[in-house]
N, C-alpha and C positions, 0 to 999 in steps of 0.2 A: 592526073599526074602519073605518070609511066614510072614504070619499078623494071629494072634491069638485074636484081639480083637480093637476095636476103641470107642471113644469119642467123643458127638459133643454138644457141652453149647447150650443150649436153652433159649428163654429170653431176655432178658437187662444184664444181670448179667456175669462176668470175673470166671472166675474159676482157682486151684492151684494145679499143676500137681507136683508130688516127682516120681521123672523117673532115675530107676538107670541100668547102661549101664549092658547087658547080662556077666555073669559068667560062663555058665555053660560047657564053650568051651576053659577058658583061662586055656593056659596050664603053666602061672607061677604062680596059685594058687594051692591048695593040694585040697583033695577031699573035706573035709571039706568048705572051704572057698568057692568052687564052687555052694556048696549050697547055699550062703549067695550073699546079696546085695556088694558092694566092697562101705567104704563112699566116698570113692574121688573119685569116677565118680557120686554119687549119686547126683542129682541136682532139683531145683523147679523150674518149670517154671509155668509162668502164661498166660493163653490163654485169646483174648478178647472173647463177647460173637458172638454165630452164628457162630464159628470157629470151626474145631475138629481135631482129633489124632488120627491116626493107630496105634496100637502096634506091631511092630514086637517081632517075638519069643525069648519068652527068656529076654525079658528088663522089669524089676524090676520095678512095678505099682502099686499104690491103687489110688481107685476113686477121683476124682474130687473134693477139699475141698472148702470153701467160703474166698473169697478173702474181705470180712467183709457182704455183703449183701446176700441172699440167692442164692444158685447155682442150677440148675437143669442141667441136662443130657441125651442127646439118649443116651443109650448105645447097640454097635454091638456085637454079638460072630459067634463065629464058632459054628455048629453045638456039636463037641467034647467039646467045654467050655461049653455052654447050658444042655450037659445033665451031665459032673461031677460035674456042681454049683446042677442042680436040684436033686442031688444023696444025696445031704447033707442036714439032717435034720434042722441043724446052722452052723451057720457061728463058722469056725473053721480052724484049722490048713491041710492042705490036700496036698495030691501026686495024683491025679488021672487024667485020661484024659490028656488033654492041660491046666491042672491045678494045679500048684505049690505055694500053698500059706502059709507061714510062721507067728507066731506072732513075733516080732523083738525083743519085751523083753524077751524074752526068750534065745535067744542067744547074744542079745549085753546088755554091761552094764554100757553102755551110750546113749545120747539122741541127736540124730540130731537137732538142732535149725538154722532158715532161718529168716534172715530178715523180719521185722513185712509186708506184699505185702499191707496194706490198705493206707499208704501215696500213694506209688507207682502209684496203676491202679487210685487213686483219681488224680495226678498230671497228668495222661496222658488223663485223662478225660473216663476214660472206664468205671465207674458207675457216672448213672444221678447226684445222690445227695450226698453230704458229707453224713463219716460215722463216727459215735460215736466208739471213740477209749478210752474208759476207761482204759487209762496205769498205773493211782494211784488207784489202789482197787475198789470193788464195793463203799465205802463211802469216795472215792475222797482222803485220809491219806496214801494212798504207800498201793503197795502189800500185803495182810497179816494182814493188820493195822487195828483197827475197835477203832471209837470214843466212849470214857466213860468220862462222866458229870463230873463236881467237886461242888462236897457238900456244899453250901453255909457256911459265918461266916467267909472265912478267909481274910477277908478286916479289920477286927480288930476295923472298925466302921467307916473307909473310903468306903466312894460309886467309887471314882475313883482312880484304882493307878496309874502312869503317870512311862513310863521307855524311860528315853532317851538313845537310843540304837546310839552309834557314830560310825560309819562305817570307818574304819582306811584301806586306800585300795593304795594297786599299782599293775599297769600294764604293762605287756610285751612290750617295745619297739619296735615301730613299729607299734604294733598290735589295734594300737587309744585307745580309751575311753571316756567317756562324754567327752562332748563338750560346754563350753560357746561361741566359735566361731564356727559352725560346717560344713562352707562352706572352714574352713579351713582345705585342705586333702593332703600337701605335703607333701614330704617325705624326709630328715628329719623333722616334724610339731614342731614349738617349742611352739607357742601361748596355745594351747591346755594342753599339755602336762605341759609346765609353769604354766598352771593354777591350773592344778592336785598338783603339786608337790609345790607350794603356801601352798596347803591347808594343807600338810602332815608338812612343815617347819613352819608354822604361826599359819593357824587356829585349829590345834590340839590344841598347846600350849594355844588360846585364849581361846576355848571350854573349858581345864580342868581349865582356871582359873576363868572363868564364874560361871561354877559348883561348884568351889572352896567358891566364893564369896558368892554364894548366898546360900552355906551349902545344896547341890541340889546333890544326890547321882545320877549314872548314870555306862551304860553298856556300852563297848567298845567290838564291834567284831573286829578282826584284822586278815588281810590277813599274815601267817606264815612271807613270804617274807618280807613283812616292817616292822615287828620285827628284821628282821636281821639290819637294819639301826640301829648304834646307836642311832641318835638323833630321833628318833623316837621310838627306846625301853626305852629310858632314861625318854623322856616324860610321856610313858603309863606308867611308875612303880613307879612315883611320882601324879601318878594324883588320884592316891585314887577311882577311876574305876574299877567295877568288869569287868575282861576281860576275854573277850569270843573269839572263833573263827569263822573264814571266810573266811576256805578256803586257798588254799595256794597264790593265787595271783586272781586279777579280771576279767583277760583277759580270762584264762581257768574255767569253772566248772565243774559239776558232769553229764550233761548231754552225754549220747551215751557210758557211762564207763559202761566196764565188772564188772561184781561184785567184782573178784579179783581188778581189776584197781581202783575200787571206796574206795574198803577196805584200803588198800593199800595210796589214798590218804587224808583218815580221819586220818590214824595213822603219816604219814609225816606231815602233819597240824598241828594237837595237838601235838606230840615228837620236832616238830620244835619250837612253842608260849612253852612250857615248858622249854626248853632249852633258849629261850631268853629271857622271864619273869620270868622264875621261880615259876611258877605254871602250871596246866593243866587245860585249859578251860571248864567248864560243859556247858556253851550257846553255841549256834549254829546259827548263819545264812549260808544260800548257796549262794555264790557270783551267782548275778542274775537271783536268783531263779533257775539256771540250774540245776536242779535233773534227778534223775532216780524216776522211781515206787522202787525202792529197797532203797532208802535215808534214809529214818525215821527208817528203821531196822539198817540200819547201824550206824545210827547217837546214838540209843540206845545202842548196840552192842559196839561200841566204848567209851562209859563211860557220853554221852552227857546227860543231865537231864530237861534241858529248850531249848525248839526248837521253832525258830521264820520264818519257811520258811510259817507257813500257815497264812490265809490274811483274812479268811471269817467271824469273830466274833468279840463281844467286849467282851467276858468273857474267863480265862481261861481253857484247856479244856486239860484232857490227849486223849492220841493215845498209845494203847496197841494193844504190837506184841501177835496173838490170839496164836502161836504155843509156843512161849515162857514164854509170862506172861509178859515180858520185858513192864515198862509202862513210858512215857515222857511226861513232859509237854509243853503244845504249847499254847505260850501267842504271838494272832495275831499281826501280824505286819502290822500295820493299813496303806492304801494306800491313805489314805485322809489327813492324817498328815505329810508324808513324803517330807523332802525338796525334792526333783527330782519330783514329783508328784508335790507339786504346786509352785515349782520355774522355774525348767528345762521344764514343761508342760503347766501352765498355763499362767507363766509370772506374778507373783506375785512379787511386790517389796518386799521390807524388811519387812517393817509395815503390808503388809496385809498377804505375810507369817506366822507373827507369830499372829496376830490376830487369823489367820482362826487356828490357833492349838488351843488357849485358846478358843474358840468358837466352837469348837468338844469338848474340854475337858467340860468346862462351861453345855452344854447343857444333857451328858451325866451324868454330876451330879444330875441331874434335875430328871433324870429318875430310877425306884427303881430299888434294886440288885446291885451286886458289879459287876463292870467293872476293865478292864484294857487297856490302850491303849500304844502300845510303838511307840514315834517319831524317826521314822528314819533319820537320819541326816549325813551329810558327810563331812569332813575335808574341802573339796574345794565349798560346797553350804556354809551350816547354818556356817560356820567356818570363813566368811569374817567380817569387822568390823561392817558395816549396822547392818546386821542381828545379831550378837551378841548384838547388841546393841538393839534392838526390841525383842530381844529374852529375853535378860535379864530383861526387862516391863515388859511383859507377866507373865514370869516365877514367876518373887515376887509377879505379882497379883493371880497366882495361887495357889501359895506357902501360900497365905495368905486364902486362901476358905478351909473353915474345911472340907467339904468334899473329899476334893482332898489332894493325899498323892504321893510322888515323892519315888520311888523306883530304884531296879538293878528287873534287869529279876532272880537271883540266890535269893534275897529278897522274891519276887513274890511265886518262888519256894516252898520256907523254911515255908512261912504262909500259903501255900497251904495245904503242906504235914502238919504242924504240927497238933498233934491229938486235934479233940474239941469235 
């Protein structure tokens, strides 16, 4: 078997081999094709370090990539590869010697893609230290995305505006979901699951009439699916709620989906919450934060105009797609206010749940420039009697601070964009 060349990683450092099986012999390709790589043998494999690779002749190679850390290499030739590489002035496309090298964009017009390898060799332990995998753009907003300011004034002469965001959610059977008991794991679980499903038949109902009571506007994201419930579309379209989307059910997200598969599930989402409300949602949450780096494009792209997946600020802020111009706003969705965060987390009773929200809002007033903060809140948490009932204290004393203004996230939007 003839060897035209080998590899050998040097270092600490893994390295990413694309090695595609020899062509130049098979006799159910045409001549053309003989030339070329074949993709379905084409394959990546990843070498630890201090390990190496012979090439036999004829098998489809480029160097040694980074498996996220820096790679080095010996590399071996044959005399005959040695002196057709040193015949070339650059690197270029070439037929000479024991040397056949191709540029691929030129004959394919498509793009081989492999599994991202830097979880992988991190899991098997083959580089010392974690590697920075920046999957959301260089400024952390999705692929593409880059952050632009918003122009102070449109607070209207509120310091804080408060968006209570109600999370209207159901889960695949079977597939769990919070847990107020969570040593509870049988199968069929009812405890659990009863608790869930409390919150969708009761505390919805108790939420819009909280809201209702205390003249307190408020945002409802809703998973497509529990729109299909009647008593649960009947609810959201008397409750006077701007209603948004999230997502088609809680159990699945947007995380590990193809572009098409992601596309595809914003437009099932929104054509589904339109067809049972009778409107199409401009808010956005992503059930469990599960995104891609492609999300916020798509969520633009799809007609979205207020997007609550990002967490890091108290002011609103857009995220413009830099290729299209396409611009969203993103009013954080605060993780210090949210009931799962100090109910399901901390173990907060009723009274100091809703305390600690009016004591984020409270102090945020305090301080200059316009804020916004949205409480996230859940059918089956903030939706029990206790807490509505601590919630609704709160609420009228906040309701009552001129600085502090209760909005929808489409609200937010509208004073944003208006011209000043």
């Amino acid at each position: 078997m003839e060897m035209t060349q080998g590899f050998i990683l040097v270092g600490k450092n893994p390295g990413l081999f694309v090695l595609g099986e020899p062509t130049h012999d098979r006799m159910d390709l045409d001549e053309k094709h003989r030339a070329l790589p074949d993709p379905a043998t084409t394959k990546a494999y990843i070498l630890p370090p201090g390990q190496g690779i012979i090439i036999k002749k004829g098998t489809w190679h480029d160097f040694p990539v980074s498996c996220g850390p820096p790679v080095s290499a010996f590399i071996l030739n044959t005399e005959e590869v040695v002196e057709a590489l040193a015949s070339m002035p650059a690197a270029a496309p070439m037929n000479h010697g024991d040397c056949f090298k191709l540029r691929l964009s030129e004959h394919w017009d498509f793009t081989l893609k492999f599994p991202d390898p830097r979880p992988f060799v991190q899991k098997l332990g083959l580089v010392p230290t974690p590697i920075a995998q920046p999957l959301m753009g260089p400024d952390g907003y999705g692929a593409g995305m880059r952050r632009a300011e918003v122009a102070s004034g449109w607070g209207n002469g509120a310091r804080v505006l408060v968006v209570p965001v109600v999370n209207v959610e159901v889960f695949t059977p079977g597939c769990g979901g919070p847990a107020i008991q969570p040593h509870l794991q049988s199968v069929p679980e009812l405890a659990n699951k009863g608790w869930r499903d409390y919150g969708n038949r009761r505390g919805l109902q108790r939420l819009s009439h909280m809201f209702k009571e205390l003249g307190i506007p408020a945002t409802a994201v809703i998973n497509s699916e529990a729109a299909q419930l009647d008593y649960m579309a009947e609810a959201l379209k008397s409750s006077g709620w701007e209603l948004g989307a999230h997502g088609v059910n809680n159990s699945s997200g947007n995380a590990k989906m193809t572009r098409a598969e992601e596309e595809a599930h914003f437009k099932h989402c929104l054509d589904g919450l339109q067809g049972s409300l009778g409107a199409r949602p401009a808010t956005w949450l992503t059930p469990g934060f599960s995104v891609t780096e492609r999300t916020p494009e798509i969520a633009a792209k799809s007609g979205i105009k207020t997007f609550l997946d990002f967490v890091d600020d108290d002011v609103p802020y857009d995220i413009v797609h830099t290729e299209s111009g396409a611009r969203t706003l993103c009013l954080p969705y605060c993780m210090e206010t949210n009931d799962f965060s100090l109910v399901l987390t901390k173990n907060f009773d009723a009274r100091q749940y809703a305390r600690a929200i009016e004591d984020h809002v409270r102090q945020l007033a305090k301080e200059p420039g316009e804020k916004v903060v949205c409480l996230g809140m859940h059918t089956f948490v903030a939706g029990t009697p206790a807490r509505v009932l601590a919630l609704t204290e709160a609420f009228g004393r906040l309701k009552a601070c001129p600085e502090v203004r209760f909005a929808t996230a489409a609200q937010v939007h509208d004073a944003v964009r208006k011209p000043r």
